[in-house]
MARRORO-498786 format. One line per field, with one value per residue (C-alpha): residue in one letter; residue number from 1; x, y, z. Coordinates in pm, 1 decimal. Each point is the difference from the previous one (the first is absolute). Layout:
<rs>
r = [a|...] .
k = [NUM|...] .
X = [X|...] .
Y = [Y|...] .
Z = [Z|...] .
</rs>
This chain:
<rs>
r = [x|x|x|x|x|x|x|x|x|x|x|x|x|x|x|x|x|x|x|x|x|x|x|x|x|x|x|x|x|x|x|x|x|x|x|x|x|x|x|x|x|x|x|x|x|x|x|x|x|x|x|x|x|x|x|x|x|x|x|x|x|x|x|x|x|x|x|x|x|x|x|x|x|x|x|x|x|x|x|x|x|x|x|x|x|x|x|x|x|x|x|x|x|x|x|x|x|x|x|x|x|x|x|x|x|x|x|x|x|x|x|x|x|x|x|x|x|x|x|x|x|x|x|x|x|x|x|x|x|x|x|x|x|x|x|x|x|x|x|x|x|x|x|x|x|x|x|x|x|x|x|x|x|x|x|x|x|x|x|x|x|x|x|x|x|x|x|x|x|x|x|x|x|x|x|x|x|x|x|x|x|x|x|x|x|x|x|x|x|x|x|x|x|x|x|x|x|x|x|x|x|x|x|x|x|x|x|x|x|x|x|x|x|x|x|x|x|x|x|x|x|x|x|x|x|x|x|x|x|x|x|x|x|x|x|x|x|x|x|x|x|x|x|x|x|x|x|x|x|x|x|x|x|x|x|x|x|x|x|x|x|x|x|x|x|x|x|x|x|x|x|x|x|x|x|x|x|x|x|x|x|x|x|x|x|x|x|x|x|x|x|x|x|x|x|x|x|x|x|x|x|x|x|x|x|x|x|x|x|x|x|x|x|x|x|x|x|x|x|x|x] .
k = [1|2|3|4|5|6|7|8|9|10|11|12|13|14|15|16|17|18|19|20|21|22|23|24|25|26|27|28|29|30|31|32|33|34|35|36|37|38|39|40|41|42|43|44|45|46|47|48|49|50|51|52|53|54|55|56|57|58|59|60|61|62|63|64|65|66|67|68|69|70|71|72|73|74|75|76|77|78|79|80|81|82|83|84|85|86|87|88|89|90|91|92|93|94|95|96|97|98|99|100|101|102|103|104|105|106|107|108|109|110|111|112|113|114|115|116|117|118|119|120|121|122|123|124|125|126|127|128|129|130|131|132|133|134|135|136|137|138|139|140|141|142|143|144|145|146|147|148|149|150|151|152|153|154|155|156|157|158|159|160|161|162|163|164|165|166|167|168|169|170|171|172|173|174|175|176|177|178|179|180|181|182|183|184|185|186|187|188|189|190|191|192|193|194|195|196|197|198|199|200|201|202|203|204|205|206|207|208|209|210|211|212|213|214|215|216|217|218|219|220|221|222|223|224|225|226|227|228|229|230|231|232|233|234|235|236|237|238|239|240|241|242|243|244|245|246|247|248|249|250|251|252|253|254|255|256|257|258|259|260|261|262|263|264|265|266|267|268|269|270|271|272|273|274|275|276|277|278|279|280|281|282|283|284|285|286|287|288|289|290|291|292|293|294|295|296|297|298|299|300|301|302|303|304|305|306|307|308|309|310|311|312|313|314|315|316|317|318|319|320|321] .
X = [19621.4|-288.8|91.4|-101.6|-400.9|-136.8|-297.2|-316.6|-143.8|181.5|32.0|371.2|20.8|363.4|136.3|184.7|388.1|46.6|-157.2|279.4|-8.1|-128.0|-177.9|-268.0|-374.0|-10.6|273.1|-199.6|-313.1|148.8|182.3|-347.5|-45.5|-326.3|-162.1|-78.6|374.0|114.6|-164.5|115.2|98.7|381.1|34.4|95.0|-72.4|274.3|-78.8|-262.7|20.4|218.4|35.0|227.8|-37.0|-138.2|248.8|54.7|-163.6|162.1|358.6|41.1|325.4|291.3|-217.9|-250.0|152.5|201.0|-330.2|-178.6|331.8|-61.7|-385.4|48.7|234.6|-187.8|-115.4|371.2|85.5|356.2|177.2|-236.0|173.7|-63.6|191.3|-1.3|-70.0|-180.0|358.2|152.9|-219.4|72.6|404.5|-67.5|152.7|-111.3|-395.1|-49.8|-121.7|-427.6|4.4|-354.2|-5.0|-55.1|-102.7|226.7|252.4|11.3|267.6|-31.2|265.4|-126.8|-163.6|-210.0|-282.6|-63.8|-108.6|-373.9|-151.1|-171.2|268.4|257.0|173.8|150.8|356.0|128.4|352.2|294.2|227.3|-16.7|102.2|-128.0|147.6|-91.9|227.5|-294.1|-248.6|-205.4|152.2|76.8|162.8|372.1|151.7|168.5|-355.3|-178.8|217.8|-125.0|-348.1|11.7|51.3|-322.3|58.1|138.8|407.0|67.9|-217.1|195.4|339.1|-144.0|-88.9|349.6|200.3|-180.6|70.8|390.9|19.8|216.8|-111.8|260.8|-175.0|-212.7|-302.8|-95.1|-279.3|206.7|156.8|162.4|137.7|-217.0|190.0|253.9|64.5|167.0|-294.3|-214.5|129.4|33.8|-374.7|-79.8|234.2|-201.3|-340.9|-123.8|-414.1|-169.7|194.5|402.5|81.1|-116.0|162.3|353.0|0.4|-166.8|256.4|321.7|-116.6|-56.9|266.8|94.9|35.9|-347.6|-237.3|-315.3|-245.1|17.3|349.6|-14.7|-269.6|297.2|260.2|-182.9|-146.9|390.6|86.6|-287.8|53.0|369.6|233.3|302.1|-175.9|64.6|174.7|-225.9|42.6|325.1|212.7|64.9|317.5|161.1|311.3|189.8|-150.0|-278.8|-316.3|-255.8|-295.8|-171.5|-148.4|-305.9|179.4|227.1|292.8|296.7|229.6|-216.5|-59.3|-344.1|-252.5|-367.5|-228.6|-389.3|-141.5|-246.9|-250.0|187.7|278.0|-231.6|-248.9|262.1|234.6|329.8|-18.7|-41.0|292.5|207.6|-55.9|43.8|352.1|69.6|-111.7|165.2|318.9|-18.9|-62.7|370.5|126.6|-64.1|-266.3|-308.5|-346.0|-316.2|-329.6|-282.0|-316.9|-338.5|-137.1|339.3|17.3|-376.2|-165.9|270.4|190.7|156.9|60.1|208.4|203.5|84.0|71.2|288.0|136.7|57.3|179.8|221.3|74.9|119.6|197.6|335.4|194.2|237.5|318.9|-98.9|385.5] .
Y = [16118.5|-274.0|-355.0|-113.7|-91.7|-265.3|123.0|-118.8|-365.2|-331.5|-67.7|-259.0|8.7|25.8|326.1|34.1|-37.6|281.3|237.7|-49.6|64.8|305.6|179.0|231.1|-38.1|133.9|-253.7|-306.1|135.6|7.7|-370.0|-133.2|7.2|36.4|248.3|-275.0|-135.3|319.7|-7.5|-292.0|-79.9|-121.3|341.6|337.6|383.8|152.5|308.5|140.3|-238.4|-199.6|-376.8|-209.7|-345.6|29.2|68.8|-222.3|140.6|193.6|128.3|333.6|183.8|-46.4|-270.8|124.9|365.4|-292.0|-128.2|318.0|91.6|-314.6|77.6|327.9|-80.4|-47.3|399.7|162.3|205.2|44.2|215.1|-67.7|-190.0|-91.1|223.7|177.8|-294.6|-236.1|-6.7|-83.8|-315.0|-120.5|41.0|-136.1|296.1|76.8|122.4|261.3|-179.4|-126.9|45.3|-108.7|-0.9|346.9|46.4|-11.7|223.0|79.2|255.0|114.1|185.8|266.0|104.7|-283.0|81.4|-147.5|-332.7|58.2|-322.7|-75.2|-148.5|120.6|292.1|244.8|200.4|191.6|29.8|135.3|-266.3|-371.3|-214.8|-302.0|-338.0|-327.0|-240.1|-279.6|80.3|296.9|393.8|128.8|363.3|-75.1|-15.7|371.2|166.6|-255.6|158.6|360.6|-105.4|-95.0|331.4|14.8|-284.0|-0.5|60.5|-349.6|-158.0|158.1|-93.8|-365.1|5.0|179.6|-216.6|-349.6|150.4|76.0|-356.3|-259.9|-333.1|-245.4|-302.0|102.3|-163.4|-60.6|244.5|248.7|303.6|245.9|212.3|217.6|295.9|142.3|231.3|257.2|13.3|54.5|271.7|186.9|-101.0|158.2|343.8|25.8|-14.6|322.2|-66.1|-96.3|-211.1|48.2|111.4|-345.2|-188.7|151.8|-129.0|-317.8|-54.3|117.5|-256.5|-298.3|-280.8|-319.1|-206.2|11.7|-363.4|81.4|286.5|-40.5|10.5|381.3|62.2|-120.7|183.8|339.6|-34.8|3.2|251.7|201.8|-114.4|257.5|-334.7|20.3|-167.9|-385.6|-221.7|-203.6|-399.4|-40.6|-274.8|-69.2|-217.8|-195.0|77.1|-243.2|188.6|-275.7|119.2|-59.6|134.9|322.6|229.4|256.6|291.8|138.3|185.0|-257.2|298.0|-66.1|-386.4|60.8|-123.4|71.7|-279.8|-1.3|-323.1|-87.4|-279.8|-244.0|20.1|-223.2|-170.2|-143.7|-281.5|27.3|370.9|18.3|-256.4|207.9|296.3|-166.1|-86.4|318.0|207.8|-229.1|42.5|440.0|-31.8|-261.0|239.5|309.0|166.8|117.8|-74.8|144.9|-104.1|152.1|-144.1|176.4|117.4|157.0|228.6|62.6|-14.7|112.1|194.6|252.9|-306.3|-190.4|311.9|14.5|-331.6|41.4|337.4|-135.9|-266.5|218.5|210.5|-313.8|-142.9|-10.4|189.2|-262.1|71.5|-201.4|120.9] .
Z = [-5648.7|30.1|-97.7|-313.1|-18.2|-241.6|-133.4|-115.3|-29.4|-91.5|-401.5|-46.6|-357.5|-111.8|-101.2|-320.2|56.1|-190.5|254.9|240.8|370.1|42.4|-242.6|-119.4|-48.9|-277.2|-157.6|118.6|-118.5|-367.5|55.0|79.2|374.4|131.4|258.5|263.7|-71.3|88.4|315.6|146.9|320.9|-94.3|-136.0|153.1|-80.7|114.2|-179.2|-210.8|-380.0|112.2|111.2|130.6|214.1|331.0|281.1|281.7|334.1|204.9|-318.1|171.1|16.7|-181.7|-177.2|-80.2|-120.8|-254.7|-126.9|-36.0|-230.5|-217.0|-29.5|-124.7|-235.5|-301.5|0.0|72.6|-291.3|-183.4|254.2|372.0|236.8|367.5|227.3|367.7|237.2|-224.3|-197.0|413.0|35.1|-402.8|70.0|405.9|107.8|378.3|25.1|281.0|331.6|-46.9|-373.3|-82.6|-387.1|-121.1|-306.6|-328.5|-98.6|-340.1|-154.1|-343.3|-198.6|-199.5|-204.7|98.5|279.2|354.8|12.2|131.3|193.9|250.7|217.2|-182.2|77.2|-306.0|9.9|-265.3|-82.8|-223.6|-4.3|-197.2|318.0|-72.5|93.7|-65.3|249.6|45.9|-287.2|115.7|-45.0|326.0|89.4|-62.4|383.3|-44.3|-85.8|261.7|255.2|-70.2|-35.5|380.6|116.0|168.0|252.4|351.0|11.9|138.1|-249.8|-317.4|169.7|78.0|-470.6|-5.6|210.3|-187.0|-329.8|55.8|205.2|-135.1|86.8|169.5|-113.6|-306.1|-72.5|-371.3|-23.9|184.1|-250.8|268.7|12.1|-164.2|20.1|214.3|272.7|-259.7|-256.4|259.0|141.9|-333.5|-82.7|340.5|-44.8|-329.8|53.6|23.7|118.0|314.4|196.7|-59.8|357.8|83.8|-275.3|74.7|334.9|-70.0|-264.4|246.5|253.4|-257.1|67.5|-219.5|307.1|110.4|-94.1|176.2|51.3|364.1|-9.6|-156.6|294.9|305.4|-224.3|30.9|387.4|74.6|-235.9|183.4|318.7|-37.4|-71.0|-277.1|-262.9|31.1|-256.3|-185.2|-143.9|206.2|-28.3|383.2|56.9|267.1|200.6|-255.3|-227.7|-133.9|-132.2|240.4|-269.6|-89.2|244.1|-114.1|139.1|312.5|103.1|-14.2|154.3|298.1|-49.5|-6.7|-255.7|-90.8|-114.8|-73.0|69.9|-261.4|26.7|-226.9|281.2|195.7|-229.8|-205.2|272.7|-292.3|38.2|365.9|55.8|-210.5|148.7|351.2|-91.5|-150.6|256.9|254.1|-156.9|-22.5|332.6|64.8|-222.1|241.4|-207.5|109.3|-185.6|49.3|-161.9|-54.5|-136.6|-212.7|311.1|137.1|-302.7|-14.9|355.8|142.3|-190.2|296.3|223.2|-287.4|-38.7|366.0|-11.7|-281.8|172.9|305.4|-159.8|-216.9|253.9|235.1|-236.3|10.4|-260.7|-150.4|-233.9|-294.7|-193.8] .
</rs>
């Protein structure tokens, strides 16, 4: 998806206040906005009639999916709403690794037709599944969930494992869990098109405990690696039985523990001191902790794994009773 280009030459007259932020040519033609107003530079075409102001250079991604949303707001009908993985970046739900702005998902229940657009691409549905959590309809998070079928396993699992997630320290904007493990099984075991095989195992391997996409990525390269699957957001305590903090994931039967270092581990000095003293003090404890950073789990994906089986299989086997 192309960022959003101003168009034409440069006429400042106010708009009318009625007109909103985004909104159709044809609606500021009949409040009294001129041609050459229409084409100036602080304004956008997003799409084809409509307008909206120019985008800062460079809003790609999650971004700019969010604005193209807004500016094609004024043309959804009763019953559209913006689904598949346009509805993923509106909820900031994880995007699959180099999303570059594709174009719009559109769903619309029947009988209503596709949403045709350039830039916009049109599904039809059955079902009513519209939600509204910030302001613009979006695939309710069961339905979103089937309408991923069509992506790589880990990347449903990483939407799966965000949506079932319940935040520790919840920010205000922040409205998981959107579902849980349970429904999302049974949405999986009934769907009956393209795509189940992969939703019932994406759904069996979804986990509560899971607070980053790269997270579900080290989960599953030591699931595949042949490892019992490891515990995930574990409370890792002391010999006096203190908490020393939360651990991403291990094997506490083994005192071993899997982290992924992410680059606000280091960029940020309060996070890195914490996590100095809390990795200091698994390790007085007698646990083991391995961490593995972006290019572990996607350079290297067959060395990381070696990495964590030789580990496991050092490990002592402690009685934890």
């Amino acid at each position: 998806m192309a960022a959003l280009h101003p168009v034409g030459v440069n006429q400042r007259s106010a708009l009318p206040p009625t007109l909103g932020r985004a909104f159709t040519v044809a609606e500021a033609r009949a409040a009294g906005v001129t041609r050459n107003r229409l084409a100036a530079t602080d304004l956008a075409a997003p799409f084809h009639g409509l307008r909206t102001p120019a985008a800062p250079a460079g809003l790609v991604g999650r971004a700019g999916a969010k604005a193209r949303c807004l500016a094609l707001e004024p043309v959804l009908r009763s019953g559209d709403r913006f689904s598949h993985l346009t509805a993923v970046a509106l909820l900031d739900l994880p995007l699959p690794l180099g999303f570059a702005d594709p174009t719009v998902h559109v769903s619309a229940a029947a009988p209503l037709t596709p949403l045709r657009r350039r830039g916009v691409t049109g599904h039809r549905t059955t079902d009513q599944g519209a939600w509204s959590p910030f302001g613009l309809p979006v695939s309710e998070p069961i339905r979103l969930f089937v309408e991923l079928h069509a992506l790589p396993l880990v990347d449903i699992v990483a939407v799966a494992d965000a949506m079932v997630h319940v935040p520790r320290y919840r920010r205000a904007t922040d409205i998981r869990p959107l579902a849980t493990v349970e429904q999302l099984v049974e949405a999986a075991e009934n769907h009956r098109g393209r795509g189940a095989r992969a939703l019932r195992t994406a759904a069996g391997l979804a986990r509560t405990g899971v607070s980053s996409p790269f997270e579900t990525r080290l989960r599953l390269l030591a699931v595949s690696a042949g490892l019992p699957e490891p515990e995930t957001d574990l409370a890792v305590r002391n010999r006096s039985g203190n908490l020393i903090g939360w651990f991403d994931m291990g094997w506490p039967e083994r005192r071993l523990l899997l982290e992924y270092d992410g680059e606000q581990h280091r960029t940020d000095s309060r996070q890195y001191e914490h996590d100095q003293y809390r990795l200091e003090s698994a390790h007085l404890a007698g646990f083991r902790v391995i961490r593995v950073r972006k290019a572990g789990i996607l350079a290297s994906p067959g060395a990381t794994q070696h990495r964590i089986r030789v580990a496991y299989e050092d490990s002592r086997q402690y009685d934890v009773r």
